[in-house]
N, C-alpha and C positions, 0 to 999 in steps of 0.2 A: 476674435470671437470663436472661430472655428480651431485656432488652435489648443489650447484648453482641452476642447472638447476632443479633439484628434489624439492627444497626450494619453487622456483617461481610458478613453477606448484600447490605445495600445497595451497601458497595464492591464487591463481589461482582459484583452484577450492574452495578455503572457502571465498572468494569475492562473487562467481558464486551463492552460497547456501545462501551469507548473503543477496543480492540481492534479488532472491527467497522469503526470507523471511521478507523483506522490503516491497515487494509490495501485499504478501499476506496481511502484517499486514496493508498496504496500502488502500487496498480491503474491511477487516474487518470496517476499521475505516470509509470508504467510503459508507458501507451499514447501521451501525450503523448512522452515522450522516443525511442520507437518510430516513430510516425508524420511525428517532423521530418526521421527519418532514412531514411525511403524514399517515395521520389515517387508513388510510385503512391494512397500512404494521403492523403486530403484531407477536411478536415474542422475543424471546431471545436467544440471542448468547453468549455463553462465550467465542469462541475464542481469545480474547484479549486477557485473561490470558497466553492464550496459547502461543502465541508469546511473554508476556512477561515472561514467567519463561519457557520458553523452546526454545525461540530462541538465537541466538549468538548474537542479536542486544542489542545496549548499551541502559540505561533507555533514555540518551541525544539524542541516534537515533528515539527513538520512538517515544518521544515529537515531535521532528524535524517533522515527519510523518506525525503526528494529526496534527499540527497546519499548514501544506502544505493544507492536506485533507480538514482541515475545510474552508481556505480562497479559495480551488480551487473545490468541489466538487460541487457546486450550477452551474456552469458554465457549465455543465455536463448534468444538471434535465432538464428533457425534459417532454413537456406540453401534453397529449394526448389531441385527438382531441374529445373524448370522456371522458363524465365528469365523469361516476360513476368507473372510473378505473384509472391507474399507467401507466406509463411507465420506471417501477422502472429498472426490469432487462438491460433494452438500457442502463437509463443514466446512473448505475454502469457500463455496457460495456463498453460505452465512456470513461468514467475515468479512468478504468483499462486501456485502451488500448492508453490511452492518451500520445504523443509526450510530454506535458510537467510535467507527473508524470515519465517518463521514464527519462527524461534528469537529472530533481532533482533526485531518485534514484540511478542513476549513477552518480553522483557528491557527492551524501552524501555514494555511497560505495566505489569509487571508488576513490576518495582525499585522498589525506593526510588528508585534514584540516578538522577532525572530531569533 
């Protein structure tokens, strides 16, 4: 009886962490593809590596990621009204925080159909 229920819980909570780590790596790919696209932002990250040889995410989940990120992250970039500056940290805001990175994330962790 209790096992069953001990099983569920464990996917449970290793969905909960893979998620986690879907939309950090989500995040990553969202500041990377922002910051190639405006001169002012300079810098280097290697967290992608990190997600991929340290997360539980599959190389096919990743891809899936980037290539969301790249056709939805511009949709996000917001214009400041002032010219010699960004309003980098907002539009990553928006996009982390975004109803349709949330929905895709939860459908690419939360399916079967991986």
């Amino acid at each position: 009886l209790h096992e069953p229920y001990r099983r569920q819980r464990q996917m449970c909570i290793r969905d909960s962490i893979r998620y986690k780590e879907a939309k950090g790596y989500a995040l990553y790919m969202c500041i990377k593809y922002m910051s190639s696209s405006d001169s002012i932002f300079i810098g280097k990250d290697y967290s992608g590596e990190y997600f991929v040889q340290n997360s539980s995410l599959t190389p096919k989940e990743l891809q899936k990621i980037s290539l969301f990120v790249r056709q939805q992250y511009s949709k996000h970039k917001v214009i400041p009204l002032e010219l010699d500056g960004n309003m980098f940290s907002y539009s990553i805001w928006s996009f982390y925080e975004s109803k349709e990175l949330e929905m895709f994330l939860y459908k690419l962790i939360y399916s079967n159909e991986k």
